[in-house]
ROZA-160058 format. One record per residue (C-alpha): residue number from 1; residue in one letter; chain; y, x, z. Coordinates in Angstrom, 1 decimal. Layout:
<rs>
+-----+------+-----+--------+--------+--------+
| seq | type | mol |     py |     px |     pz |
+-----+------+-----+--------+--------+--------+
| NUM |    a |   A |      Y |      X |      Z |
...
+-----+------+-----+--------+--------+--------+
</rs>
This chain:
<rs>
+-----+------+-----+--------+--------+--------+
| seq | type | mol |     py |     px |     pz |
+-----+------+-----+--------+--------+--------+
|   1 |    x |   A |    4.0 |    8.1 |  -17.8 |
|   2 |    x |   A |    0.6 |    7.5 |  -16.3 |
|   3 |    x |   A |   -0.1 |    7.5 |  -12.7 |
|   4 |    x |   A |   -2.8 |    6.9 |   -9.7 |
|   5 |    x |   A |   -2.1 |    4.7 |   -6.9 |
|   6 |    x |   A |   -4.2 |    5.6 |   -4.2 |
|   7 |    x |   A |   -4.5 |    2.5 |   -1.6 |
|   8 |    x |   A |   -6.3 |    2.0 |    1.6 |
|   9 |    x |   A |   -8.9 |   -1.3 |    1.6 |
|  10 |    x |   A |   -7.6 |   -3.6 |    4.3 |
|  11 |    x |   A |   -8.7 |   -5.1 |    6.7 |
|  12 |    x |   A |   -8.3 |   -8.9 |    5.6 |
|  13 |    x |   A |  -10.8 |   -9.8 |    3.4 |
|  14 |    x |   A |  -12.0 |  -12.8 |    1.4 |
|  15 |    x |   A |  -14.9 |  -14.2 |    2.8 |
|  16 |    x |   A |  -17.6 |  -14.0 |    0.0 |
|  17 |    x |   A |  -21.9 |  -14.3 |    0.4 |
|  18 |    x |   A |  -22.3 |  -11.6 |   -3.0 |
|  19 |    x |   A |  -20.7 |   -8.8 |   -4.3 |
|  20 |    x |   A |  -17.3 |   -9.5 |   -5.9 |
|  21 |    x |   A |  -14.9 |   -7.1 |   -7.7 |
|  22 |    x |   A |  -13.2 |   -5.0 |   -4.7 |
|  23 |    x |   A |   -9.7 |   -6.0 |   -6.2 |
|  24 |    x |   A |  -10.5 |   -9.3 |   -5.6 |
|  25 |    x |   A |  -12.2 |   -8.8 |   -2.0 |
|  26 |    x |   A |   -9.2 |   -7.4 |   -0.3 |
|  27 |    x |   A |   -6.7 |   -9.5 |    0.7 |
|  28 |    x |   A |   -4.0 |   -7.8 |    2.7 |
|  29 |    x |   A |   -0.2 |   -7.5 |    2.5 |
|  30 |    x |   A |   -0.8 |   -4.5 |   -0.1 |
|  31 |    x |   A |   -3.3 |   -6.5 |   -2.0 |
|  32 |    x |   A |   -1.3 |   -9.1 |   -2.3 |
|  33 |    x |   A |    1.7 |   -7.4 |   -3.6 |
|  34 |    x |   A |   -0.6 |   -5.6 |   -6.0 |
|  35 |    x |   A |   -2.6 |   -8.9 |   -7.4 |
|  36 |    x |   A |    0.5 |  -10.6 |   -7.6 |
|  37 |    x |   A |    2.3 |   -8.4 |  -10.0 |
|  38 |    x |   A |   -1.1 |   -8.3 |  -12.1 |
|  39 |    x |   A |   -1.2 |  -12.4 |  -11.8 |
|  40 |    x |   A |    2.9 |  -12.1 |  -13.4 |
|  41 |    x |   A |    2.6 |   -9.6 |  -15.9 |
|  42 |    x |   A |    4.9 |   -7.2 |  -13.9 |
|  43 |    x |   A |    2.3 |   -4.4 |  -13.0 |
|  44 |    x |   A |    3.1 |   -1.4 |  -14.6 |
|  45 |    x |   A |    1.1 |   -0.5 |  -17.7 |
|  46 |    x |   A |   -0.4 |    3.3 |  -16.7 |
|  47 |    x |   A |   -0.5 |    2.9 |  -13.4 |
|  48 |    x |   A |   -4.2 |    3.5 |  -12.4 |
|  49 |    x |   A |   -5.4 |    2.1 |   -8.8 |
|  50 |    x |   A |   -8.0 |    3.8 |   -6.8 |
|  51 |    x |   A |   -9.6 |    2.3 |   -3.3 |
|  52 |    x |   A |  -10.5 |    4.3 |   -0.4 |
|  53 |    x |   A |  -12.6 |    2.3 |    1.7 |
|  54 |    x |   A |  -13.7 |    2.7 |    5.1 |
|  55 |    x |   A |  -17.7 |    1.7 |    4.2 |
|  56 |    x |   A |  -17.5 |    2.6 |    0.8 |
|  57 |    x |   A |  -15.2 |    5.5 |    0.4 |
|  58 |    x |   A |  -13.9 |    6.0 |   -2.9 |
|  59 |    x |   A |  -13.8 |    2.2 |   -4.3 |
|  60 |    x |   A |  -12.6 |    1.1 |   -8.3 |
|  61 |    x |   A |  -11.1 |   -2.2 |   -8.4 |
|  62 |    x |   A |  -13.3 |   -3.1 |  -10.6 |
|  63 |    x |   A |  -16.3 |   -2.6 |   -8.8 |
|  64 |    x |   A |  -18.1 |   -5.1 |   -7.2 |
|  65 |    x |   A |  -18.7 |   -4.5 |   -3.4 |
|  66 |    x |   A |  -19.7 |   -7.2 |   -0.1 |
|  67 |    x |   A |  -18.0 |   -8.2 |    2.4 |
|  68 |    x |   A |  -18.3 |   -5.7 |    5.0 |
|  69 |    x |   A |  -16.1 |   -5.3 |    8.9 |
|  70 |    x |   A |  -15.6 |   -1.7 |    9.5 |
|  71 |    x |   A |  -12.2 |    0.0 |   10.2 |
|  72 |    x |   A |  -10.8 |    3.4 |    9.2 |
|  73 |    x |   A |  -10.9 |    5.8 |   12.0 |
|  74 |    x |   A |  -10.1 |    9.6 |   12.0 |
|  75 |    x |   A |  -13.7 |   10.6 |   12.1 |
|  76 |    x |   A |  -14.7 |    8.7 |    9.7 |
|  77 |    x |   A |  -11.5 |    9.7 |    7.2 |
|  78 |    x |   A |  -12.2 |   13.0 |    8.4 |
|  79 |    x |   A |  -16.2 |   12.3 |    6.7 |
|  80 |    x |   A |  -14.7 |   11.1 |    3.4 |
|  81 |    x |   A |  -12.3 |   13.9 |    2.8 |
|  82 |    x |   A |  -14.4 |   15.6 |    0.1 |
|  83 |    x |   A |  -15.6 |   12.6 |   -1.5 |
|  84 |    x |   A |  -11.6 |   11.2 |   -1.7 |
|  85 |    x |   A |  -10.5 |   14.5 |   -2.6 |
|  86 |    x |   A |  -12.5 |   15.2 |   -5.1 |
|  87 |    x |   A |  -12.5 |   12.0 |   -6.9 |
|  88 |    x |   A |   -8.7 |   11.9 |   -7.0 |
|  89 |    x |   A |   -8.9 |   15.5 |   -8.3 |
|  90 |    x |   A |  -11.6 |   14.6 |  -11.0 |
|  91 |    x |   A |   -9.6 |   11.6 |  -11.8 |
|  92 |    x |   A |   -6.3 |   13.1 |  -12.4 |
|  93 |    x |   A |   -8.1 |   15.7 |  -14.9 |
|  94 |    x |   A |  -10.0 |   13.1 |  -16.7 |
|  95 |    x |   A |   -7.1 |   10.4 |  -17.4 |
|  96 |    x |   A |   -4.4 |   13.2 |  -17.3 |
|  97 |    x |   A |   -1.9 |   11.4 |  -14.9 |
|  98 |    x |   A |    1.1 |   12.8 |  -14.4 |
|  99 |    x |   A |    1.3 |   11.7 |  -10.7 |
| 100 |    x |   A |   -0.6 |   10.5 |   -8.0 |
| 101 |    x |   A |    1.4 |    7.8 |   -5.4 |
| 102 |    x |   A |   -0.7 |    7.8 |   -1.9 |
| 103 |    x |   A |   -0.2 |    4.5 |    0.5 |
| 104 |    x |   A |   -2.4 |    5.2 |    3.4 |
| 105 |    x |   A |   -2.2 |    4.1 |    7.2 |
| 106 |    x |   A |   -2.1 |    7.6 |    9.5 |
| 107 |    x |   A |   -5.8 |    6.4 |    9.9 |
| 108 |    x |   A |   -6.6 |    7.3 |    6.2 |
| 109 |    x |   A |   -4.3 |   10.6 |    5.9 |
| 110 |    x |   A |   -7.1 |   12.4 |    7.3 |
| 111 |    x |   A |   -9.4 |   11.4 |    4.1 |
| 112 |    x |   A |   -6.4 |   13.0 |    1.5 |
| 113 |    x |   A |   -6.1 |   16.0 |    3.6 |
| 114 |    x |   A |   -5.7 |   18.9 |    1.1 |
| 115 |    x |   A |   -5.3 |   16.8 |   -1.9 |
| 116 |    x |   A |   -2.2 |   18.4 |   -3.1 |
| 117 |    x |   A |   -3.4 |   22.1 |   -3.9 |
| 118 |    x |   A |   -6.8 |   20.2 |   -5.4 |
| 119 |    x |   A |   -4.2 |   18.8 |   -8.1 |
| 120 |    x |   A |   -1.7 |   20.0 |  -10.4 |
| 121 |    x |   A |    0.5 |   17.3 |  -10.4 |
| 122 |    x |   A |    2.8 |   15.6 |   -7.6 |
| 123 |    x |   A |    1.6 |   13.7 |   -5.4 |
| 124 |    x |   A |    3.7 |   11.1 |   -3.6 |
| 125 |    x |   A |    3.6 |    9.0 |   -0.4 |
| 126 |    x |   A |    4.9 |    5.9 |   -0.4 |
| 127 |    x |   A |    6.7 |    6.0 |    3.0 |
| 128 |    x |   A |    9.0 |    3.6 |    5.2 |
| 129 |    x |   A |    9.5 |    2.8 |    8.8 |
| 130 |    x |   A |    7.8 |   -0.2 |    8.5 |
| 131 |    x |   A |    4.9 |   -2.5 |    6.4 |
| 132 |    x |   A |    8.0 |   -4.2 |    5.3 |
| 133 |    x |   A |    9.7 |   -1.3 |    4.0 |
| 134 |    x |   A |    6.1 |    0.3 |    2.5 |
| 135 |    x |   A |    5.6 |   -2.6 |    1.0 |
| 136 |    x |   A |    9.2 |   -3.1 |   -1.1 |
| 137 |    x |   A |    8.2 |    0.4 |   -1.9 |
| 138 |    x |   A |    5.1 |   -0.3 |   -3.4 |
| 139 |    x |   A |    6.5 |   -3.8 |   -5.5 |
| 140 |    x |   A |    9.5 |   -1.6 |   -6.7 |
| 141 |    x |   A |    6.7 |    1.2 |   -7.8 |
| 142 |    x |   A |    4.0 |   -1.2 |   -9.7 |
| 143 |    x |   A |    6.3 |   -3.1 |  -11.2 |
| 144 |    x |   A |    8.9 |   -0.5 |  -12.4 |
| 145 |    x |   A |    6.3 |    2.9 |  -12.2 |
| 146 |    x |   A |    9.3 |    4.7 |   -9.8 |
| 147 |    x |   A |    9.5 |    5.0 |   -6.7 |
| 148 |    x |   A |   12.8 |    3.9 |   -4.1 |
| 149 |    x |   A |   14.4 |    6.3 |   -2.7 |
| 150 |    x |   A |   13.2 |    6.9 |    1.3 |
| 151 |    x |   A |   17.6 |    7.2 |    2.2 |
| 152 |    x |   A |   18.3 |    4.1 |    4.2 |
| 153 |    x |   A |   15.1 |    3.3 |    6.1 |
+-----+------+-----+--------+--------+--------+
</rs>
């Protein structure tokens, strides 16, 4: 079962002079989760990751960016909507996913606004009343490619 993780950048980043990989540039509670299941071998094989970025929008892990000190506001998530949209929706069509897993602060919904009719597959938020709670979400998800169930928050 393949799926896209959509992630917000965060605001911790690694202090770098060039261009590094944007996986490798962010370094926040998500991040870390995410790189340490990579660095173990527990990341789950078919689960794509796509970046939104406040300067950048729509960011691959892969792809090398600066450091840079801009924050997500609704105006500008509001600005990126068609560029995120559009490059989840080309994304899920190219690599076929079968789901796409959203784990945006409320300053990023704004930027996925619509996504869900502009795909034909589920898309899910990754949800809790707390970072804590989002981010035992997101472990349990890229290391086992399901999701906990929201019950019990």
């Amino acid at each position: 079962m393949a799926s896209l993780l959509v992630q917000s950048c965060s605001a911790t980043k690694e202090q770098v002079d060039t261009p590094v990989p944007a996986l490798d540039l962010y370094d926040g509670y998500f991040f870390r989760i995410i790189k340490k299941a990579l660095r173990t071998g527990r990341f789950q094989s078919g689960i794509d990751i796509m970046i939104i970025s406040a300067e950048h929008g729509v960011v691959e892990p892969d792809q090398e960016i600066g450091y840079y000190d801009r924050r997500m506001d609704t105006e500008r998530a509001d600005e990126l909507n068609d560029q995120v949209v559009s490059a989840i929706a080309s994304k899920v069509t190219t690599n076929g996913y079968d789901n796409v897993w959203i784990n945006l602060g409320k300053d990023y919904l704004p930027a996925v606004d619509g996504v869900e009719s502009a795909v034909d597959v589920p898309v899910d938020y990754i949800e809790g009343t707390g970072i804590g709670m989002k981010g035992k979400r997101l472990k349990h998800l890229v290391s086992s490619g399901r999701s906990i169930p929201v019950h019990g928050d």
